[in-house]
N, C-alpha and C positions, 0 to 999 in steps of 0.2 A: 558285708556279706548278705545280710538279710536284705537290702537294698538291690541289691543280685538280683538274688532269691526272687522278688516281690514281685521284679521288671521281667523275669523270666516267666513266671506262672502268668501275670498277666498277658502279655503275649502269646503264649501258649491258648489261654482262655479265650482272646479273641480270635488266633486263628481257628478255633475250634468251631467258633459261631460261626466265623466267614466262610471255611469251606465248603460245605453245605451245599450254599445259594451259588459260591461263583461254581462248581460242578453242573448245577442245575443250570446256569447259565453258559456256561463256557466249555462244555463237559471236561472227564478228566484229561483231556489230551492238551484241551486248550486251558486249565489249571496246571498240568505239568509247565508246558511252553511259558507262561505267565511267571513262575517260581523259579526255572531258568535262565528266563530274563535279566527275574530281580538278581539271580546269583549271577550271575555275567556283572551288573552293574557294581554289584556289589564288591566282586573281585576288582574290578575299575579302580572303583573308590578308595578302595587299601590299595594297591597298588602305588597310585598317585595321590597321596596323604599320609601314609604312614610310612616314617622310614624305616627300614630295615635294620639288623642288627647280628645276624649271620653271619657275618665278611669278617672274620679273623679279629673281631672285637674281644680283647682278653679285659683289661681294665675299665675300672669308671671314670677315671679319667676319658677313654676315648668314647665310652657311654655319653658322655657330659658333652662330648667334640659333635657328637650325632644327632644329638636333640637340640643341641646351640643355634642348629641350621634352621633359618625360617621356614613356614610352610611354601611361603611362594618358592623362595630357589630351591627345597625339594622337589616338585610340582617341576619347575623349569628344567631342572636338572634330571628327570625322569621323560619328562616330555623331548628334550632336544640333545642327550646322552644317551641315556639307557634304551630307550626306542631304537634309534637307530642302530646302535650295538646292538642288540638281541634281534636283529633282523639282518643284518649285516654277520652276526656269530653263527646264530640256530639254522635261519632260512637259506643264507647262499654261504654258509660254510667259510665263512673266510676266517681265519685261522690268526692273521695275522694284525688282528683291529683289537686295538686296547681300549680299554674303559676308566676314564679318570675315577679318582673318588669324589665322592659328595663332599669333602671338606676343603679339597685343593680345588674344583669348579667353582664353588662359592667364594673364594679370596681373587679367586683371575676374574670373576664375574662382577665382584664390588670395585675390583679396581680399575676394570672397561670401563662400568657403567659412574667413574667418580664418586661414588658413595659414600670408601671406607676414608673419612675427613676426620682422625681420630674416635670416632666412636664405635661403639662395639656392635660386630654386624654379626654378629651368634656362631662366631668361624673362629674361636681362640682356643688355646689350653692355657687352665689355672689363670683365668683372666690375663694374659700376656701374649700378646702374638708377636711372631717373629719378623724381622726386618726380611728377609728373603719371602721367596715365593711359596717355597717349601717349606712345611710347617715342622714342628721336634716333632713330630705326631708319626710322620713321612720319613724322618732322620731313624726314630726307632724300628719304624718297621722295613727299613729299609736292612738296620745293624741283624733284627729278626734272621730275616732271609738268609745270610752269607752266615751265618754260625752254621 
């Protein structure tokens, strides 16, 4: 926490110094636009880096299913899933387009691309994955629903 702490005041400390100069240089309209930039990119970058954990995630078990996934197939899986869903859902309203999950695109993705050759590709529960496509993962939250 003090490592926080330290990372936070200094930062703080420098943009104190930097303000200043880029106003003087950039006035404030063009230090606002500069600061909105970085937070656009910055929303980018989580976005496309950090998985989520929102989506009906009750146990650590499925905590453990979420972080198992590499950074590349989250990344892939944001990039050539979720983009299109959320533009196909929000933008033209279609009602009717479903969105796989991050743990079932990653097992059809290792098994496209020949990969999954016995070893473990970050896509198991309790180190064991299931001979179907469908994981126990998908089996419980499927038993979830229908209660």
């Amino acid at each position: 926490m003090a490592w926080a702490s330290a990372v936070c005041w200094t930062g703080a400390g420098i943009l104190d110094l930097c303000v200043p100069a880029l106003i003087k240089c950039l006035s404030q309209t063009g230090v606002l636009c500069l600061f909105a930039g970085l937070d656009a990119l910055a929303l980018l970058l989580v976005w496309l880096f950090v998985p989520g954990t929102e989506r009906q995630i009750a146990t650590m078990e499925e905590m453990n299913y979420v972080f198992g996934v590499s950074t590349r197939q989250h990344v892939d899986y944001q990039v050539k899933e979720v983009a299109p869903w959320c533009i196909d859902h929000y933008i033209r309203r279609k009602t009717d387009v479903e969105l796989d999950p991050l743990y079932r695109y990653a097992r059809v993705r290792d098994r496209d691309d020949g990969e999954s050759n016995g070893k473990a590709t970050g896509v198991e529960m309790n180190g064991e994955k299931e001979d179907g496509e469908v994981y126990e993962l998908e089996r419980v939250r499927t038993e979830r629903r229908e209660r």
